[in-house]
C-alpha positions as CSV (number, residue, x, y, z in Angstrom):
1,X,56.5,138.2,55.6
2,X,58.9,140.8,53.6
3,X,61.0,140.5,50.7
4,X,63.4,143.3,49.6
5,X,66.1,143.8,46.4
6,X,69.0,145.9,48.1
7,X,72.2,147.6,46.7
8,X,73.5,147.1,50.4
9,X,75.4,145.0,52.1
10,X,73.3,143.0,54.0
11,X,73.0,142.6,57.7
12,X,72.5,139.4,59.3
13,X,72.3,140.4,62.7
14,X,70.3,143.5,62.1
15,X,68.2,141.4,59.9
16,X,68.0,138.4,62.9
17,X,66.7,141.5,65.2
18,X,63.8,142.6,63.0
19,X,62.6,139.0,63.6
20,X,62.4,138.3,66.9
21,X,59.7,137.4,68.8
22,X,58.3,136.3,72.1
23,X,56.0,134.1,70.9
24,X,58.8,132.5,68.4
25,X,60.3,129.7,70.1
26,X,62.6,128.7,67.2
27,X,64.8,131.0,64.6
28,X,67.1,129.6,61.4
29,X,68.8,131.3,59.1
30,X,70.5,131.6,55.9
31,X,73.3,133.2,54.0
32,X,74.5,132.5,50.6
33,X,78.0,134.6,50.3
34,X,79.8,134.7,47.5
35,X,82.9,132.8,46.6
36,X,86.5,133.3,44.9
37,X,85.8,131.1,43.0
38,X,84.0,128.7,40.4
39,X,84.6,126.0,38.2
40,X,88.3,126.3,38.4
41,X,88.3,130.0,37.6
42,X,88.8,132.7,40.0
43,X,86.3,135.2,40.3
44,X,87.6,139.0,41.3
45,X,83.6,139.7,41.4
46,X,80.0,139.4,40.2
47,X,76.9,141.2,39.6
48,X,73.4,140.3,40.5
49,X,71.1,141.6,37.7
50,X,66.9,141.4,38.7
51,X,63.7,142.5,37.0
52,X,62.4,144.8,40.3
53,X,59.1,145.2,38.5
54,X,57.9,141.1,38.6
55,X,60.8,139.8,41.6
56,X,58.7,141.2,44.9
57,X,55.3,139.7,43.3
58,X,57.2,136.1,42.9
59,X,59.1,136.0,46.1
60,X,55.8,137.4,47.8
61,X,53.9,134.1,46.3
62,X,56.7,132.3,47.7
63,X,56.4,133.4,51.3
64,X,52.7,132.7,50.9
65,X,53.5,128.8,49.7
66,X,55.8,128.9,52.8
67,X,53.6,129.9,55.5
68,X,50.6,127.7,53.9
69,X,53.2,124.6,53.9
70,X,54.7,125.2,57.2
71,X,53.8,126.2,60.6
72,X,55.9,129.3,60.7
73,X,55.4,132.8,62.6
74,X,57.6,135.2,60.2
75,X,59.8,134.7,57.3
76,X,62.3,137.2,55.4
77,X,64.1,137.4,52.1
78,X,66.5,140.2,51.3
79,X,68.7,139.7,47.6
80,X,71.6,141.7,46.5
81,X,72.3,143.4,43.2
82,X,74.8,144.8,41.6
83,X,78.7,144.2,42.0
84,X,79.9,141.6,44.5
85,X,83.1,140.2,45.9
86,X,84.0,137.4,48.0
87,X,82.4,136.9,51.1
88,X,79.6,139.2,50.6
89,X,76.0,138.0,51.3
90,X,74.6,137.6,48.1
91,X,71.0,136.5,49.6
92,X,69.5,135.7,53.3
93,X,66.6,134.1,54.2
94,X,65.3,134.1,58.1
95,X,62.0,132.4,59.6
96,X,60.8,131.9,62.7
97,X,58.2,129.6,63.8
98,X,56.9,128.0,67.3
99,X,59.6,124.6,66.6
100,X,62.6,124.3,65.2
101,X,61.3,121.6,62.3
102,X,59.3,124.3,60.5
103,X,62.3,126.7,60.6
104,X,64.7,124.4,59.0
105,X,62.0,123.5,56.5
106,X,60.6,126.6,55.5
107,X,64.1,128.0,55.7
108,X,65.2,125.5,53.1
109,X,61.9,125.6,50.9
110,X,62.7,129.6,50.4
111,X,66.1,129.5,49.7
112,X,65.4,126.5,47.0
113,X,62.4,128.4,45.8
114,X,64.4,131.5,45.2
115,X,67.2,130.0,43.2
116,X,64.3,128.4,41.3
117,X,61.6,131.2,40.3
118,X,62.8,134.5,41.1
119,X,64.0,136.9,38.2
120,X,67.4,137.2,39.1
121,X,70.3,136.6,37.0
122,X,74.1,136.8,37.8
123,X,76.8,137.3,35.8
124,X,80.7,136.8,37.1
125,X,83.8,138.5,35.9
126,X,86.7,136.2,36.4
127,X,90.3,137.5,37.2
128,X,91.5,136.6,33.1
129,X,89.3,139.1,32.3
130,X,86.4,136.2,30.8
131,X,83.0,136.5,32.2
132,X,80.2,134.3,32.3
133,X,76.3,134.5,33.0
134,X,75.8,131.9,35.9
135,X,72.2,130.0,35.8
136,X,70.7,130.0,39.2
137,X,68.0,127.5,39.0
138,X,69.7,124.6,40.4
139,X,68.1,123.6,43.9
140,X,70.2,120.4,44.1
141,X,73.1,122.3,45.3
């Protein structure tokens, strides 16, 4: 179970490597990429601000939660910060378990919880020049 707060672009195939497993008989993944736009506003790009002393200690008691709710093998989390454009991965999450059902669970659970709890904040910049801090803690969506 790993979490990481990157600067880099992110990976997913690289990241879908790290994970596999023989004993794994079931993989899902998720990316959340960032779009042009947002409430009728374009947006040229965004930042992802976080507080890297307190995220890894939340998203680590997530992964726990996870892998006590859910039969799963290996799970993942890797978040951006800093500037963005569209079609970046903003944030991916990747578990593997014995069945499929767990992965699509847990897989879901993660993302949600993420959004939720973890200390990370974004802000866009739209192409008028306005910006505007963007709550994340909507799991609905």
């Amino acid at each position: 179970m790993t979490f990481r707060l990157t600067e880099e672009a992110i990976d997913p195939m690289k990241l879908r490597a790290e994970m596999l497993s023989h004993s794994a008989g079931a993989y899902c993944s998720y990316e959340g990429w960032v779009r042009d736009h947002n409430e009728g506003k374009t947006v040229s790009t965004l930042h992802y601000f976080s507080y890297p002393q307190l995220a890894p200690a939340i998203a680590e008691t997530i992964l726990t939660e996870a892998e006590e709710k859910f039969s799963i093998e290996d799970a993942a989390i890797v978040h951006r910060t800093g500037p963005l454009t569209a079609g970046e991965i903003a944030v991916w999450v990747g578990v593997t378990a014995h069945h499929r059902g767990d992965t699509f669970l847990a897989c879901r659970y993660l993302i949600d919880q993420v959004k939720f709890r973890l200390p990370i904040w974004k802000k866009e910049i739209y192409q008028d020049g306005s910006e505007a801090w963007i709550g994340n803690h909507d799991c609905s969506q």
